[in-house]
C-alpha positions as CSV (number, residue, x, y, z in Angstrom):
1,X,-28.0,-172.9,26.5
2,X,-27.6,-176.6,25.2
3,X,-28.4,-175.3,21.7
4,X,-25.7,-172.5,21.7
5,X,-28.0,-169.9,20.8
6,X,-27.5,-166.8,22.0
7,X,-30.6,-164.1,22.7
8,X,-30.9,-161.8,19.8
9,X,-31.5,-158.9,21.6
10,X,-28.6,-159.1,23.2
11,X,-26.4,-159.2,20.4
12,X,-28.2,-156.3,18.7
13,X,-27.9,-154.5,21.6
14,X,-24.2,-154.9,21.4
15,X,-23.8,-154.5,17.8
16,X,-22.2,-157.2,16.9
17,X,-23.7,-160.3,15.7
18,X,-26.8,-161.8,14.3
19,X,-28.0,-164.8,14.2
20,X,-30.1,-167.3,12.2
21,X,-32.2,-170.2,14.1
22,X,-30.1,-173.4,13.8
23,X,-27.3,-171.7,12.1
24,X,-24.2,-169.5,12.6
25,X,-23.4,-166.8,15.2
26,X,-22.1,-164.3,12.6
27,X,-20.0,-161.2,12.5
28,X,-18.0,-159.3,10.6
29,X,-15.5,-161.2,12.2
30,X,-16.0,-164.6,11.4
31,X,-18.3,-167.2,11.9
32,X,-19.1,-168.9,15.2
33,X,-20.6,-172.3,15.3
34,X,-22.5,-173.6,18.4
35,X,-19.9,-176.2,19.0
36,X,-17.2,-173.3,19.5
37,X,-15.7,-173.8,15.8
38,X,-15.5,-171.1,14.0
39,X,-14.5,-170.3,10.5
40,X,-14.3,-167.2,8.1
41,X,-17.1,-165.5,6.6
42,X,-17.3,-163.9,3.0
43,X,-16.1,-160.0,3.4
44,X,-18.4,-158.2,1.0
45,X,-16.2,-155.7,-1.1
46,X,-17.0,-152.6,-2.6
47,X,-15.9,-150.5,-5.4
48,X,-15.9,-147.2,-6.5
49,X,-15.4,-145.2,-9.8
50,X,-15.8,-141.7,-9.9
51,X,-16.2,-140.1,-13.5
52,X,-16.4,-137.1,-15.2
53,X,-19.8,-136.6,-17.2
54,X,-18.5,-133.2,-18.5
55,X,-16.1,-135.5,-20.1
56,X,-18.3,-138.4,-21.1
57,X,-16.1,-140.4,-19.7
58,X,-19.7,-142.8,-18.4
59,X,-18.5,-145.7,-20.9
60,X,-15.1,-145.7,-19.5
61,X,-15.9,-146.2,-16.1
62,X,-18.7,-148.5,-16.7
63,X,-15.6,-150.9,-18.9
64,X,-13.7,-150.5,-16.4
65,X,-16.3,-152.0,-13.9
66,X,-17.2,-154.5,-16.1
67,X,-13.8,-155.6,-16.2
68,X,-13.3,-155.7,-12.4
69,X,-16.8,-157.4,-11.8
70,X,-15.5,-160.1,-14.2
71,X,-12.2,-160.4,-12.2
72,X,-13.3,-160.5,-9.2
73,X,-17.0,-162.0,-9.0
74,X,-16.2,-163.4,-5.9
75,X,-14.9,-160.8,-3.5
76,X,-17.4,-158.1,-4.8
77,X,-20.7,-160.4,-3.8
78,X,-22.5,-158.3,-1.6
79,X,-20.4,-155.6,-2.1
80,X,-20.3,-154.6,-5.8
81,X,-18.8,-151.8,-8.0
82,X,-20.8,-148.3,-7.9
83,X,-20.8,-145.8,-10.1
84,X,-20.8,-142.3,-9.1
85,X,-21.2,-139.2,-11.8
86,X,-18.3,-135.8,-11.3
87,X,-17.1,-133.4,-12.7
88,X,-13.8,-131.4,-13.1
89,X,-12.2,-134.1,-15.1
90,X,-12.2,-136.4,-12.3
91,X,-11.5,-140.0,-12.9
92,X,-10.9,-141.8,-9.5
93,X,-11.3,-145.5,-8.4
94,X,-11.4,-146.8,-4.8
95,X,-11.6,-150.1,-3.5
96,X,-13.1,-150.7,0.0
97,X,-12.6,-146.9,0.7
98,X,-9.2,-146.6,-0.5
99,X,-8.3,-144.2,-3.7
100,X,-5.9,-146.6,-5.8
101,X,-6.0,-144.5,-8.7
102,X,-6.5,-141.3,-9.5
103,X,-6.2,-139.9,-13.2
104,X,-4.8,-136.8,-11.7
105,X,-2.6,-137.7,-9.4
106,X,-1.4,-141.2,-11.2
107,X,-1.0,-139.3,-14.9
108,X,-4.3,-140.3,-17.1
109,X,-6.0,-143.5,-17.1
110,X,-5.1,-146.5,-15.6
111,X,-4.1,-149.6,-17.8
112,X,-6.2,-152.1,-16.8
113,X,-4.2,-154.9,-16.1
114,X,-2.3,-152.3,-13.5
115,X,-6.1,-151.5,-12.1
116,X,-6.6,-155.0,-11.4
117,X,-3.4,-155.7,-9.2
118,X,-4.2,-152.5,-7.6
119,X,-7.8,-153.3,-6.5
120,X,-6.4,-157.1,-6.2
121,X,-3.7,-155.6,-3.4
122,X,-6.9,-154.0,-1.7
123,X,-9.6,-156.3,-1.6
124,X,-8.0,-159.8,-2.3
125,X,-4.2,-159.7,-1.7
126,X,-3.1,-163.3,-1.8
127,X,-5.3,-164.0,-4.9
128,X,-2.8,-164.8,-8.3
129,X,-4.5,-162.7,-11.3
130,X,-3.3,-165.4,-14.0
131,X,-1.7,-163.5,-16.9
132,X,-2.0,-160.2,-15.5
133,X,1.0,-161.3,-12.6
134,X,3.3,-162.6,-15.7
135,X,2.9,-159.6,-17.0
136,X,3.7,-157.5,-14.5
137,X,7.9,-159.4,-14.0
């Protein structure tokens, strides 16, 4: 293969990779160019808030998603924050499947600038939040 294409079927087949005519081999693993280089590809990120609507607490969590979408344009591309409706007073967020808060098990709602190095520590570990890392020394 002197164009270093590879058949799609046989990486559907296997699950693993897709790729576009004349481009990348790509995978949740990386990128592989037809000259053998590779490089990393985008991780698309998710988040979760759970909220209570016997509380009302809708505005809350849609804030606090606001303010995570703003933080963290980047790493949520693709992924996104979602919204999800509860009850029982729940207030939870989780980042890429992970709880990192939870308003009963952490003691009432998060401070935001503690929410963002907490989803930060999840999704985007060596990224520097600015202001919100001063503040946390």
């Amino acid at each position: 293969m002197s164009s270093g294409l590879v058949g799609r079927s046989s990486l559907a087949h296997a699950g693993v990779a897709v790729q576009a005519l004349d481009g990348p081999l790509v995978s949740g693993y990386g990128l592989r160019w037809a000259d053998g280089s590779s490089g990393r590809m985008p991780v698309a990120h998710e988040v979760r808030i759970v909220y209570c609507t016997q509380c009302n607490w809708l505005l809350r969590a849609a804030w606090v998603a606001q303010e995570l979408l703003s933080t963290f344009q980047d790493e949520l591309t693709g992924g996104g924050v979602t919204l999800e409706p509860g009850t029982g007073g729940i207030f939870e967020v989780h980042a890429d499947g992970d709880r990192v808060w939870s308003r009963k098990d952490d003691g009432g709602f998060p401070d935001i600038v503690a929410l963002k190095r907490l989803v930060r520590d999840r999704i985007a570990p060596g990224r520097v939040l600015g202001h919100a890392d001063r503040a946390a020394r």
